[in-house]
N, C-alpha and C positions, 0 to 999 in steps of 0.2 A: 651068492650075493650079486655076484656080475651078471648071472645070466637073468635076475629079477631086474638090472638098472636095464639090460637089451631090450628086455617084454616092454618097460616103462618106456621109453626110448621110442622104439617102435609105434607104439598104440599111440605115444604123443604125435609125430609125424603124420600117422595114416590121419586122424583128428585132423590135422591143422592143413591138408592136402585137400581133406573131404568136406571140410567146414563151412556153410554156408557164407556167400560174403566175398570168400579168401581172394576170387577168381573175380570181380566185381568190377566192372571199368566204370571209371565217371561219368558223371553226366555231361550232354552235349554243352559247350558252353559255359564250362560253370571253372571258375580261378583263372583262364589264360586272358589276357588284354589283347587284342590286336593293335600290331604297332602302328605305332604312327610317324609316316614317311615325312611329313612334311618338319616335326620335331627333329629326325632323326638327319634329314637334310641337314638343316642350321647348325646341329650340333656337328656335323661331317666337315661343315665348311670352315666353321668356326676352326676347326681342329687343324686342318689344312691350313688356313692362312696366319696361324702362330709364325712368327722367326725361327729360324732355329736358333739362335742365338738368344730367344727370351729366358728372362732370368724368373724366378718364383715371387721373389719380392719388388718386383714391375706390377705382376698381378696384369690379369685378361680378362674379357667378356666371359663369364660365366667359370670364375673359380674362387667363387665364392659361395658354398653351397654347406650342406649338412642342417643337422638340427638348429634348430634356432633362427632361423636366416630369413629373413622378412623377402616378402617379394616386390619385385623389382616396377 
């Protein structure tokens, strides 16, 4: 019985090695965003010029976010 799950085992592997597809890279361009410096700025600076002394319920420039949240 074990040396029938090995044969199974096996044959499945060499299959999933050899498989059309398996090996496939994406296409040029397709799901990554290029970022954006100039977003990525404001939010840097933002972050930086916080107190350190700020408290959560003062509330800041941009912490107010998540579902639901109307734009500004």
């Amino acid at each position: 019985m074990g040396s029938v799950f090995m044969a199974v085992l096996v044959v499945a592997v060499l299959v999933w090695l050899i498989a059309p597809g398996a090996r496939r890279s994406p296409p040029e361009g397709d799901g990554i965003e290029p970022v954006d410096e100039a977003e990525l700025d404001v939010a840097e600076t933002e972050v930086r010029d916080l107190d350190v002394h700020q408290r959560p319920e003062e509330g800041f420039e941009g912490d107010d976010w998540g579902p639901g949240v109307g734009k500004r």
